[in-house]
N, C-alpha and C positions, 0 to 999 in steps of 0.2 A: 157457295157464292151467292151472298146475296142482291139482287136485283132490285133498280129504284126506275124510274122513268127515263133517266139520265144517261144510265148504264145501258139499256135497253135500246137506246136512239145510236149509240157511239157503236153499239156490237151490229145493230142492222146498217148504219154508215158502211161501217168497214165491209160487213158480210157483201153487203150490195157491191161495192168498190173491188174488191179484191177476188171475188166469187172463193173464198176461204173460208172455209169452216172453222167457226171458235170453239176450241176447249173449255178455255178457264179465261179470266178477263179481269186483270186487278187495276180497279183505279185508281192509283196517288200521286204522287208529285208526279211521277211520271207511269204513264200508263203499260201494263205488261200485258200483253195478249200472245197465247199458245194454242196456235194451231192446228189441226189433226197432223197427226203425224204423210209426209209427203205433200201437204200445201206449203211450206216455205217459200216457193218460189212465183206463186199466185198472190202471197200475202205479201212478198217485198215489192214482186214487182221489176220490168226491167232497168237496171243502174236504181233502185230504189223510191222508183217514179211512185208508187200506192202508199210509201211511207209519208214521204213527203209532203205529198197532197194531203193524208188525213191530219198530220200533225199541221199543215196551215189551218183546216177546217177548226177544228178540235180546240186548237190555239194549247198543246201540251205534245209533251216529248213523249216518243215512241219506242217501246222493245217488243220486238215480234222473236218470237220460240217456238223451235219447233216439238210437238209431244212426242218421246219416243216411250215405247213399252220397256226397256231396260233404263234401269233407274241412274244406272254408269251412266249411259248418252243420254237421258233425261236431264241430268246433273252437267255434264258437260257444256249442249246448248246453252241450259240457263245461265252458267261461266261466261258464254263464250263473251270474247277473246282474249280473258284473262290464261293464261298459260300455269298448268297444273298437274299435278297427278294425282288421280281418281282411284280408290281403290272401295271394294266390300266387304270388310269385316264383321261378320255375325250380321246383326242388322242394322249396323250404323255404314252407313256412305264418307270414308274419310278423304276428306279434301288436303292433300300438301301443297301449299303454297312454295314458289319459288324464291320468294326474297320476300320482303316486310308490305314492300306496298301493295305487292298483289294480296297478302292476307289482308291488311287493309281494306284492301276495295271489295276481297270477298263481306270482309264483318261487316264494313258501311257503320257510318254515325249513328253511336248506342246500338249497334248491333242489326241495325234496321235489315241488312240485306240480307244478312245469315238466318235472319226473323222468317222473312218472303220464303225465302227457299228452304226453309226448315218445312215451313209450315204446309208448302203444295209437297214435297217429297212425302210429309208423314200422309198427308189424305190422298195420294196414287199410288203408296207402295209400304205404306206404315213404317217408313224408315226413319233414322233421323242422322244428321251431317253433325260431322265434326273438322273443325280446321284445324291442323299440324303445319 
């Protein structure tokens, strides 16, 4: 992860805001932040009040994840609430999609979001995702 001034000020925002520990911290269109595994509920916040608040500051959309150490529920969160079945063959993580859109939403436009989650599963667990 590399780190700019930018990214630096949004991870102490949050950190300060939410008393959550940051994992990992990707910034793009929309900001992804994964926090230690058991802060999910410090980093939302109650009815979503810490999300909210930072995404006015920030003036950009928010996804908060929680880290788990099995790469099944690691993979799962980062889904979530797309509806699927997660399975571990050898050392690919296969994703089945239930209908077209939810594969869809998994790939995201030119593959952007299978890109995201390819790329944090291969550097936590040297796996890599396949959609069925």
């Amino acid at each position: 992860m590399f780190l700019d001034k930018d990214k630096i000020q949004k991870i102490n925002l949050f950190e300060n805001l939410t008393s959550a520990k940051i994992k990992d911290f990707i910034d793009d269109e929309k900001i992804v932040i994964i926090v230690k595994q058991g802060e999910i509920r410090k980093a939302i916040g109650e009815h979503g009040k810490n999300i909210k608040m930072i995404e006015k500051i920030i003036h950009k959309r928010l996804k908060i994840i929680e880290f788990n150490n099995d790469p099944l529920i690691f993979t799962k969160n980062f889904i979530h609430p797309l509806k699927t079945d997660i399975n571990l063959n050898n050392d690919i993580i296969e994703i089945k999609a239930q209908d077209r859109k939810t594969k869809g939403l998994l790939i995201g436009r030119n593959g952007k979001n299978l890109n995201k989650l390819n790329n944090l599963i291969k550097n936590y667990f040297n796996l890599t995702i396949k959609i069925i």
